[in-house]
C-alpha positions in Angstrom: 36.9 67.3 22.5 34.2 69.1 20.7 31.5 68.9 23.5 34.8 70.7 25.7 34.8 73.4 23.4 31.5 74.7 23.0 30.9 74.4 27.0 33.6 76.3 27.3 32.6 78.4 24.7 29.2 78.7 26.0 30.9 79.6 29.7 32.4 82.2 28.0 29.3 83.6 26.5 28.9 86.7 28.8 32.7 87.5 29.2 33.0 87.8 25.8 29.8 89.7 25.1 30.5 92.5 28.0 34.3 92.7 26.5 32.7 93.7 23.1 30.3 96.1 24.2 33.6 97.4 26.1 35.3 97.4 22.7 32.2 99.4 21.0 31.9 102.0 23.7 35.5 103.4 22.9 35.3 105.4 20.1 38.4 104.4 17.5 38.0 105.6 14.7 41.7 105.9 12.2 44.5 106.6 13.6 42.7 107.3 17.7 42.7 103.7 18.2 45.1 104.2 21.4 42.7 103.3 24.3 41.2 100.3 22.5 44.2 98.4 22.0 44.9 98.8 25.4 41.5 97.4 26.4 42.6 94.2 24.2 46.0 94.2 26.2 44.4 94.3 29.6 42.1 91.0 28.6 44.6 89.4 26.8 46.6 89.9 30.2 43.5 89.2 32.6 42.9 85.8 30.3 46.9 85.2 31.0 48.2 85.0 26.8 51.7 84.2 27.2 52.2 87.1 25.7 50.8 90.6 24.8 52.1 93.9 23.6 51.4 97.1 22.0 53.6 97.2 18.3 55.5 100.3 16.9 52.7 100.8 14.7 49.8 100.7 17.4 48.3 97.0 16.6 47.6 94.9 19.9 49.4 91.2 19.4 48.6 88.4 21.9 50.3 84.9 21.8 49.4 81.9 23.1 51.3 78.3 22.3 55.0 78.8 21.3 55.1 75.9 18.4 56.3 76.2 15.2 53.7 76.5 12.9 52.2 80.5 13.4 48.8 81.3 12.5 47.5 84.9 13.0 44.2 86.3 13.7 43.4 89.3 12.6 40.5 91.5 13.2 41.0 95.3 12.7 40.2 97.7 15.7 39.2 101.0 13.5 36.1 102.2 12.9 34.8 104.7 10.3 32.5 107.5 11.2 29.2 107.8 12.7 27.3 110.4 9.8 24.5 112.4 11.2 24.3 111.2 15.0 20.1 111.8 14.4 20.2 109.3 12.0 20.6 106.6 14.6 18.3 105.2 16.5 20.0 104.9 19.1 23.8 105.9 21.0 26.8 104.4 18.5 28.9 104.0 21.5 26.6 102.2 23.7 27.0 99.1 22.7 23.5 98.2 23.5 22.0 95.1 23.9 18.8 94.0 23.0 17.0 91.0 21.7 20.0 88.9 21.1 22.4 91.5 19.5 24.8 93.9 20.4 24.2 97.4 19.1 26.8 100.2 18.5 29.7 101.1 15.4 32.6 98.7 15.1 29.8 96.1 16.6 29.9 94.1 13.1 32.7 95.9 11.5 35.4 94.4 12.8 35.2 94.7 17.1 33.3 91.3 17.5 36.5 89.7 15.3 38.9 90.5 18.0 36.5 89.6 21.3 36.1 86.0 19.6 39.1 85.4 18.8 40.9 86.8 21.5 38.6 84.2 23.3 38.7 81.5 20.9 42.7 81.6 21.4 41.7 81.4 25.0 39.5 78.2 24.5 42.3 77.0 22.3 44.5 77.2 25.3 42.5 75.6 28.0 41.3 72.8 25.9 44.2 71.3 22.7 46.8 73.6 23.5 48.5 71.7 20.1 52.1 72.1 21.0 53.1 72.5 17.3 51.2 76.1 17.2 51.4 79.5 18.1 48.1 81.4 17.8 48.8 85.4 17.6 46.0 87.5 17.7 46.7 90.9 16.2 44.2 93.7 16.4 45.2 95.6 13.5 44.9 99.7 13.1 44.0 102.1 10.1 41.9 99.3 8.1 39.2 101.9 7.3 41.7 104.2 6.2 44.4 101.8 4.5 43.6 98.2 4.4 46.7 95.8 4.6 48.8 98.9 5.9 49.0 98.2 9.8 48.5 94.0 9.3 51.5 93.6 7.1 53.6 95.4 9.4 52.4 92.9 12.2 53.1 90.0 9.9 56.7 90.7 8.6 58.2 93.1 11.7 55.9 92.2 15.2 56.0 88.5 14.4 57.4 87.3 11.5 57.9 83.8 9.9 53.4 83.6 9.6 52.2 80.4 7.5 48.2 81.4 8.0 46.0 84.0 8.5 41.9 84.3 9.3 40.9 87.0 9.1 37.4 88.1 11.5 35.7 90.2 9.3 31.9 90.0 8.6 31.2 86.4 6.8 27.7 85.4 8.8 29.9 82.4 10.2 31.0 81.3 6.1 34.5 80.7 5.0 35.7 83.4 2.8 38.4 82.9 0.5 38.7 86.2 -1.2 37.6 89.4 -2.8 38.6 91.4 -5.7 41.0 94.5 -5.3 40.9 97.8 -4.9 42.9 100.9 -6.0 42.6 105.0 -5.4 43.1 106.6 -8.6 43.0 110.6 -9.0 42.7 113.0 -12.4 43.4 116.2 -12.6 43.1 118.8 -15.1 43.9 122.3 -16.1 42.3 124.8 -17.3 43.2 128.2 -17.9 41.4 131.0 -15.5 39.4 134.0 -16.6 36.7 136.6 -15.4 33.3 134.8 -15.2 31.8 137.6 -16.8 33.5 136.5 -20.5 34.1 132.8 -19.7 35.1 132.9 -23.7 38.7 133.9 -22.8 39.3 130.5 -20.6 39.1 127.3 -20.7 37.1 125.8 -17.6 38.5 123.0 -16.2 35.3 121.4 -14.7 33.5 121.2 -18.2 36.8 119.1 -19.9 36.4 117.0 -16.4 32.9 117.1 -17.1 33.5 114.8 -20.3 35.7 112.7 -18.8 33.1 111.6 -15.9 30.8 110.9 -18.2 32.9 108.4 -20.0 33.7 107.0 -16.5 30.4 106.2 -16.0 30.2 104.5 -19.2 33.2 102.5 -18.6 32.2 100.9 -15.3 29.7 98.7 -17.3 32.3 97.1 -19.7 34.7 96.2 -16.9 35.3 92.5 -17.4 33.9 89.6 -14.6 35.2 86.7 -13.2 33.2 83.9 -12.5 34.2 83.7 -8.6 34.7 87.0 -7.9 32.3 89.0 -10.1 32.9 92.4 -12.3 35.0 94.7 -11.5 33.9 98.4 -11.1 34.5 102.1 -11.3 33.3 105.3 -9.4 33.3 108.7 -9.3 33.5 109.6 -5.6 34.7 113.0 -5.1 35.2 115.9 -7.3 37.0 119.3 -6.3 37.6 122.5 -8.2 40.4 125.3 -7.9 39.8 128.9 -9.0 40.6 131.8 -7.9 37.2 133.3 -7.2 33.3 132.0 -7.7 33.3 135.0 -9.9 36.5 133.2 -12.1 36.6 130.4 -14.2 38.2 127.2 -12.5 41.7 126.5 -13.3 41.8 123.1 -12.0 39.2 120.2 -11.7 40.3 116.5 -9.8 38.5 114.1 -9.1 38.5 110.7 -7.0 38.0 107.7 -8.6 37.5 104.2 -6.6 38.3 100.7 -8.7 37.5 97.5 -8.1 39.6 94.7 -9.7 38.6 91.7 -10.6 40.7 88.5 -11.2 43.1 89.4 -14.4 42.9 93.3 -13.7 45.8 94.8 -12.4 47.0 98.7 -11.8 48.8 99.0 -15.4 45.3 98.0 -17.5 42.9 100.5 -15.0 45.4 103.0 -15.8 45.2 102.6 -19.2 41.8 102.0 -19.9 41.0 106.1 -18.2 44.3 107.0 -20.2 42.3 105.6 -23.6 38.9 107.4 -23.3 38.3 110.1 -26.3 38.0 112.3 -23.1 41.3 112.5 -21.7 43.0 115.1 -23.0 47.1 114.0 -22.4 48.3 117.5 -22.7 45.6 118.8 -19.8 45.1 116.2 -17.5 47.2 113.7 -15.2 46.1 110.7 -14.3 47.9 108.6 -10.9 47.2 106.7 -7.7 48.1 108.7 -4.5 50.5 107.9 -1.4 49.1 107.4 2.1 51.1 108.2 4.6 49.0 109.3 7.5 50.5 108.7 10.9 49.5 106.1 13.3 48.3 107.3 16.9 52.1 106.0 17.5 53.0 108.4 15.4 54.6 106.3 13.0 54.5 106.6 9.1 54.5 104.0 6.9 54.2 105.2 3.1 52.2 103.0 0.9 50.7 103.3 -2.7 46.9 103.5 -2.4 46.9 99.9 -4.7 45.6 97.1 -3.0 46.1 93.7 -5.0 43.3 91.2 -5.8 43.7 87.7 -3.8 42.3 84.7 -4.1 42.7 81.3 -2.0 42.4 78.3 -4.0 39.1 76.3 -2.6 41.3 73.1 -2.4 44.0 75.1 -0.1 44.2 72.8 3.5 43.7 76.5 4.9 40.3 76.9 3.4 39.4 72.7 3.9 40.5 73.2 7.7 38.1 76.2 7.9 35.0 74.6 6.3 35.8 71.8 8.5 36.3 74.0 11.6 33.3 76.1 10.8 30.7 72.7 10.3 31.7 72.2 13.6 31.0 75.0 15.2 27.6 75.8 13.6 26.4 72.2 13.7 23.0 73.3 12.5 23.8 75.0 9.8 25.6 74.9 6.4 28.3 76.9 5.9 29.2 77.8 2.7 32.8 78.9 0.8 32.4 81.9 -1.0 34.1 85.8 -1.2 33.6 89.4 0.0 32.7 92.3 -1.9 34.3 95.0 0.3 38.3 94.8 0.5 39.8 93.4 3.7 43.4 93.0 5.2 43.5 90.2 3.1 45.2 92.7 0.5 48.2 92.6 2.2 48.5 88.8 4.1 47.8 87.0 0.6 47.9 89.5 -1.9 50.7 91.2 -1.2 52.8 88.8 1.2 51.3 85.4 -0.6 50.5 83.8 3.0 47.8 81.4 2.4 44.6 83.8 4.0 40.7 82.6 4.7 38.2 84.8 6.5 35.3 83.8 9.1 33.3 86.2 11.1 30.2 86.7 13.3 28.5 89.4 11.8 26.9 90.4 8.1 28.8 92.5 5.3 25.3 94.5 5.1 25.2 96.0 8.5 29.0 97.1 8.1 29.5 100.8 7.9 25.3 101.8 8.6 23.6 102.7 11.7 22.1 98.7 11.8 25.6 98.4 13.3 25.3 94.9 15.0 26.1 91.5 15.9 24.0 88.5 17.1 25.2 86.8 20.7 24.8 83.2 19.9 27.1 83.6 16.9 29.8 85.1 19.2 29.9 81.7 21.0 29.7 79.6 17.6 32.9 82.1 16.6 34.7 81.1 19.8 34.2 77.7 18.9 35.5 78.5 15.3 38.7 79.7 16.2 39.7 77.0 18.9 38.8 74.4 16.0 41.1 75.8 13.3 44.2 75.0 14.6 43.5 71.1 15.1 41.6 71.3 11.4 44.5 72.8 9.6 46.9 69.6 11.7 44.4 67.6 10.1 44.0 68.8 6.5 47.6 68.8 6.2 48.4 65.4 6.8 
């Protein structure tokens, strides 16, 4: 059975490498993701899924199997920006390949996630075909901007009733079984405005900000740790002003903070440990975690609080056994290992939100995500299309 799927994996090496670099050469960044989902349709279609479709919310879903156990792939289809274009050395929608890799943005973060395992489902297909599963394949929308957002809508209202996810992002071909969470937070305070020329009769907002950033800073290195999934942390990463003129004192001053949540943080203690610096002054400043609710290129809102929940997958979980299992397999050579991301992933919303056992394994590296080393190596796309054929008759196994 093995030496089936990694020929046919291997067979599939070039189909699946031109369908990425297809897949990097249109430009999707958050909420424009329209043309590549319907790329994804087309192959799922050409590769004959039993079933493919676009969702309300813009993801792409293919089937294939119609059992009763439902395990979902997921690999998002947004990309973030490109920067300066001169800082690349070469076109980000080329999808160039050289020595072994494919080149271009979305290459590593998360594009080769949905050509593998829109062809691993394939291999699945032509070679177990385990009438007890259905494999969806979901290529999710607005990760970049809102992670969980579009794959959560996928799970409970596009196909419902979900026992597993795997998610394709960036793991160099490990089994991931978590990462800590993540939460927007925003301060605000008021001053009171004045001529510049006698800033003595005001009170500048950006100076009692000032104090409060500096306390920030001081915080982020007594955020507690956990042993798996390491210290959480704080930033600064935006700061705005309002005032009426450059020749008034600012009357407002807000700033952006981004928090990272280790096990045994939630949204209540982040809250309160700003809300408890000598800084914060409770009669001029507001402290609270913002609303998205930017449209999909459907058009479609779906309002969510910008708090994403930390998750973790116990290492004993048949999902996570099943994946080391499936992932020895396909990268024979090699020793894969179980360990965690440090960026934030779907994952927020499939486990830590909907508690649906979740495990990540992808192609490409976490350090070339989001840079203009934008890549992903060829040979791992096959062992990746081996991966996700495997898992379906690993996790039969593990469970018995």
């Amino acid at each position: 059975m093995n030496n089936t799927i990694f020929s046919k994996a291997e067979e599939y090496r070039k189909p699946c490498a031109d369908f990425l670099r297809d897949l990097v050469r249109i430009q999707s960044f958050s909420t424009g993701e329209k043309e590549v989902a319907l790329r994804i349709k087309k192959e799922m279609e050409k590769l004959k899924f039993d079933q493919a479709w676009i969702d309300d919310y813009g993801n792409v879903i293919g089937r294939i199997g119609s059992g009763p156990i439902r395990i979902v792939y997921d690999g998002h289809i947004d990309t973030v920006g490109i920067g300066k274009r001169e800082s690349w050395p070469y076109h980000p929608f080329e999808g160039k390949l050289e020595d072994g890799y494919i080149y271009g943005r979305g290459a590593s973060d998360n594009k080769a996630a949905s050509a593998v395992q829109v062809y691993g489902a394939k291999i699945f297909q032509e070679t177990l075909n385990d009438k007890e599963f259905s494999v969806y394949v979901v290529g999710s929308v607005q990760e970049e901007d809102c992670d969980g957002l579009a794959l959560r809508f996928a799970l409970e209202k596009s196909i419902g009733n979900v026992h597993y996810v795997c998610m394709g992002e960036a793991t160099d071909l490990n089994i991931y079984r978590g990462h800590r969470g993540r939460m927007e937070i925003k301060v605000r305070a008021t001053g009171r405005s004045c001529h510049g020329s006698a800033p003595e009769r005001g009170k500048n907002a950006i100076y009692t900000m000032a104090k409060l950033v500096q306390e920030l800073e001081i915080l982020n290195t007594k955020l507690q740790s956990d042993p798996f999934l390491g210290k959480g942390t704080l930033a600064v990463t935006h700061i705005s002003a309002q005032t009426p003129s450059f020749c008034a004192v600012p009357d407002g001053c807000e700033i952006h903070i981004d928090r990272r949540l280790t096990w045994g943080e939630d949204k209540a203690l982040a809250l309160k440990q700003i809300r408890e610096l000598p800084s914060f002054d409770k009669e001029a400043m507001e402290i609270f975690v913002p609303i998205y609710k930017t449209p999909s290129y459907t058009g479609k809102v779906l309002e969510t609080e910008c708090f994403f929940p930390t998750w973790v997958l116990p290492e004993n979980h048949p999902l996570v056994q099943a994946g080391f299992a499936a992932a020895k397999k396909a990268t024979p050579k090699q020793k894969p290992i179980i360990d965690k991301w440090v960026f934030s992933t779907n994952g927020v919303s499939s486990m830590g939100q909907l508690n649906i056992p979740t495990i990540g394994y992808g192609p490409a590296i976490e350090d070339d995500a989001h840079t203009t080393n934008d890549r992903v190596k060829i040979d791992d796309l096959v062992k990746s299309m081996a991966f996700y054929a495997l898992l379906p008759h690993e996790l039969r196994s593990a469970n018995k």
